[in-house]
N, C-alpha and C positions, 0 to 999 in steps of 0.2 A: 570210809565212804568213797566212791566214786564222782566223779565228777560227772555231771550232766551237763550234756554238752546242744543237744539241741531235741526238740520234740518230735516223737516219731511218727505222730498223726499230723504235723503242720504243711495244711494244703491239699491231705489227703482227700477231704472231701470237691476240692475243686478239679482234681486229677481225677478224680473218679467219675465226675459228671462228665467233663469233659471227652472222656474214652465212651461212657456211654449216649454221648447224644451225639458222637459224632458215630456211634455203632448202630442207633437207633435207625441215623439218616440214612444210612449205607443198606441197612434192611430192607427199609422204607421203600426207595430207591430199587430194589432191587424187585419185592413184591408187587411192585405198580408195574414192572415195566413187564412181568412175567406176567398177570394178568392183561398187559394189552395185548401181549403177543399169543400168550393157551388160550385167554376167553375172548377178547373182543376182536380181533381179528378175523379167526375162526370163523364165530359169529356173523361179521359182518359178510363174509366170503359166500356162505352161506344162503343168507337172506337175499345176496347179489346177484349167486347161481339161481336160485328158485323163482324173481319176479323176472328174468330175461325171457323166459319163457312161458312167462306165465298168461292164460287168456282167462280173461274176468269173465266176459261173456259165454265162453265155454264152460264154466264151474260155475256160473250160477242156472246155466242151462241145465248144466249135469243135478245140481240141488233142486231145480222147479219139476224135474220131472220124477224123482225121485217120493216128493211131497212135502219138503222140508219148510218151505214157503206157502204158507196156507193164503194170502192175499195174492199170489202170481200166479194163478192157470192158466 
């Protein structure tokens, strides 16, 4: 017989969470900040170029006469 000296799973399961929630966060972490900067920045850059210029009153002129406003003649 061999002596047994100590168990090979002991702890395993807390070393394993441990690597994975701190792998989780690091993900996590990385995905949020890649969507600020590919989708909502973007985005916002966007919606900021379009209303500096933009005239209301001109596009709803351009829509009343076109006929899309049936209450505005």
């Amino acid at each position: 017989y061999t002596s047994y000296t100590s168990v090979p799973m002991h702890g395993f399961l807390a070393k394993h969470l441990q690597f994975h929630i701190v792998g989780t966060f690091i993900v996590s972490l990385g995905t949020a900040t890649f969507c600020n900067f590919a989708i909502a920045e973007p985005g916002k850059k966007a919606y900021a170029d379009f209303y500096r210029n933009y005239d209301s009153m001109k596009d709803f002129e351009v829509k009343r006469k076109a006929g899309i406003f049936q209450s505005a003649k």
